[in-house]
N, C-alpha and C positions, 0 to 999 in steps of 0.2 A: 095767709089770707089776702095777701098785695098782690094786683099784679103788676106792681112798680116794682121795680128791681131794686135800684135804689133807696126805696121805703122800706122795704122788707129786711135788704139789708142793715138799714140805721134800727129796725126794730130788733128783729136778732142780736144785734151786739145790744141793745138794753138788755133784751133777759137774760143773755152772757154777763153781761154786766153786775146783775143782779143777783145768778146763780153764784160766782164766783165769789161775792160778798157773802151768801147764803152757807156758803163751802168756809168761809172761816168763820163765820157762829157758831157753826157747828161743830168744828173742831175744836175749838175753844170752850165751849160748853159740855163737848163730852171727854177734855181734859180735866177738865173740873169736877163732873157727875161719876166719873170710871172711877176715882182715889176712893168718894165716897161709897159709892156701890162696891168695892172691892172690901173697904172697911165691912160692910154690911155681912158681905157673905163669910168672912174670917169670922165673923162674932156667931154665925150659924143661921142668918135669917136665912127666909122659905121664901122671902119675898122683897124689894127692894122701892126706897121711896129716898128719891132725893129732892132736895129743895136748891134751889139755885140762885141768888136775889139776881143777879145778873141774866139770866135767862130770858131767850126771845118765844115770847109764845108761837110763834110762826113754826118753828123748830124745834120745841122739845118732844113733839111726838113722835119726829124721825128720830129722837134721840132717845127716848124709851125704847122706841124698838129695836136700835142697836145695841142698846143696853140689856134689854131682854136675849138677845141671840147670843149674847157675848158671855152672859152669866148662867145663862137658864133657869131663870126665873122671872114671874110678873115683876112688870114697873112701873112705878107712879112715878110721874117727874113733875115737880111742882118748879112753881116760880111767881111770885107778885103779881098782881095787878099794877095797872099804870096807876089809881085812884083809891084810896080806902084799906080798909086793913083785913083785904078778903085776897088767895091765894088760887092762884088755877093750875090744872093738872092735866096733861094727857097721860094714858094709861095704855101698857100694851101688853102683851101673856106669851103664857107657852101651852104646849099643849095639857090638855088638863085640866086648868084653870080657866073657868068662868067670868069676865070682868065684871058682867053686869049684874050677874046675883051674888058676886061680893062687894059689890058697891052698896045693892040694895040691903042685903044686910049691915054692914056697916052704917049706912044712912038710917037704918033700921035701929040699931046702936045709940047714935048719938045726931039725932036731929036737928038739934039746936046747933048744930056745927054745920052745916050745910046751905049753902045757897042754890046751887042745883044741881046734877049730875044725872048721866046718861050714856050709854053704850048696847056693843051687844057682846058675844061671846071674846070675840078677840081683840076689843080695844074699846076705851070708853074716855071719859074727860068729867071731870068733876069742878067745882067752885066751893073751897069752903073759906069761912073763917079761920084764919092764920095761928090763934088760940088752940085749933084743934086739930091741927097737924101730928103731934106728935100720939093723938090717940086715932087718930087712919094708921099713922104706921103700923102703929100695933095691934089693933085689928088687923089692913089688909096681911100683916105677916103671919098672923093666927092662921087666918081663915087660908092663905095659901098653905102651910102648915099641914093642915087636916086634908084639902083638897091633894095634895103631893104628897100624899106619908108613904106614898108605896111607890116611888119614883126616886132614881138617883139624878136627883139636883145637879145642873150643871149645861153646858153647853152642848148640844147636839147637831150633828151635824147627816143629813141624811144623802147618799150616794144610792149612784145607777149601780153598784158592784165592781168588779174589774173590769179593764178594759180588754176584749176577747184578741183584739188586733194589733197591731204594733200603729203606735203614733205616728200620722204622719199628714201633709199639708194636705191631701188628698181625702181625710178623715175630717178635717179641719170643715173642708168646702161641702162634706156632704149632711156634719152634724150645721152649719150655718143655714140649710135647706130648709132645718127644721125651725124657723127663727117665723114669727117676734116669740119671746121667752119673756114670760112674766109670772104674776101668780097665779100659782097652781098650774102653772108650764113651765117649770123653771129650769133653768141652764143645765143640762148636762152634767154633771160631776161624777167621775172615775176614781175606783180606788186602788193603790197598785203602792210597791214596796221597794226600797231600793237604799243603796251605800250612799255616804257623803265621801267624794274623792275631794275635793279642796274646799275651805270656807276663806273669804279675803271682805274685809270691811271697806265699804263702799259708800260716797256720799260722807254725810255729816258723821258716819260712824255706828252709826244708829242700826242701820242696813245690811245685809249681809247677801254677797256674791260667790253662789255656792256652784260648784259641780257635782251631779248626783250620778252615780250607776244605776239603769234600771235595765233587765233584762240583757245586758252586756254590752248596755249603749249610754253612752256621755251625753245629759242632759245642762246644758248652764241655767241658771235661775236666779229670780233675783227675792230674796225674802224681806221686806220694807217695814222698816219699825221693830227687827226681830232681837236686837241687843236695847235690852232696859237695863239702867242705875250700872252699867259695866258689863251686864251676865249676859255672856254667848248663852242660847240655850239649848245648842248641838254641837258633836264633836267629829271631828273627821273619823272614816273609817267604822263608824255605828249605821248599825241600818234604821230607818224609820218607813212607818208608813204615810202617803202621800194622796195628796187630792188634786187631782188635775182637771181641769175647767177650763173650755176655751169661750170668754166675752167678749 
């Protein structure tokens, strides 16, 4: 919105500045909410609420909805207020689930725990007293529960199909054509099948630098964050099926 060059510049690196602080809250918070949420779902919840004293309210809604995508299942992520002994929550879902009419039923439930709340189908934010946390869990887990009884719980991931052509830079510049990619336009994703010729640990170890056979062509790849607590969770020479997305 400058047209100083100059200015625009020193403004740019503030919100760089800022984004990049924002990029480890965020991480940091949903190192903390994944363990819990992971707990949740081994116990057989329908629905997932975690509480976070350290939580930035700026951020847990991005952090419900990755949480949501990652488990499949609605999330409530709560965390403190700066003042008093009331708790705020953003709220995000999967398909199925209604935020706002199991909010209202809930608040329906137990009134006297409520400060305010409000949403619509795919994401809402609530206020309650801290006392009554643990009876939202159990509600929103109920009511997700009866809303999902006929759905396999879990993370979904939805694709264009196979890819009809063979990959190549020339495929790259004509799916970019199809660009800005947002909601309800979202990126491209291909699905297609293929051998691990070598796996080699890369970076802090964590990382894995794989070569894949598809179609009788060597692809290098890099899979980031894919070895936890020690466990490879692929072995050379196994075929898997693969999702490829060019952002």
């Amino acid at each position: 919105m400058s047209d100083n060059a100059p200015a625009a510049e020193e403004l740019a690196q503030h919100f760089v500045e800022h984004n990049t602080e924002r990029k480890a809250v965020q991480s940091n918070m949903l190192q903390r909410s994944t363990k819990q949420a992971a707990q949740q779902v081994r116990d057989g919840a329908a629905a997932i609420t975690i509480f976070d004293p350290e939580g930035h309210a700026g951020v847990y809604g991005i952090c419900a909805a990755r949480l949501a995508e990652s488990f499949g299942r609605p999330v409530a992520y709560f965390s403190p207020k700066a003042e008093g002994e009331h708790i705020t929550a953003s709220l995000r879902t999967v398909h199925g689930f209604h935020v706002r009419d199991a909010l209202a039923e809930i608040a329906d439930r137990y009134p006297d725990d409520f400060t305010a709340w409000g949403g619509h189908a795919g994401a809402g934010g609530v206020t309650l007293k801290q006392d009554g946390l643990q009876r939202f869990a159990e509600a929103w887990a109920s009511i997700a529960a009866r809303a999902l009884d006929d759905r396999c719980l879990g993370p979904e991931v939805v694709t264009d199909g196979e890819l009809a052509v063979p990959s190549s830079f020339a495929l790259v510049e004509e799916l970019a054509a199809l660009e800005p990619f947002g909601r309800q336009w979202e990126h491209p994703v291909f699905r297609s099948h293929g051998h691990i010729e070598q796996i080699r640990p890369v970076g802090d170890g964590s990382h894995l630098k794989l070569i894949v056979k598809m179609d009788s062509t060597d692809y290098d790849a890099i899979w980031f964050g894919a070895v936890e607590n020690g466990i490879c969770p692929v072995g050379v020479g196994r075929r898997y099926s693969w999702l490829t997305s060019w952002m």
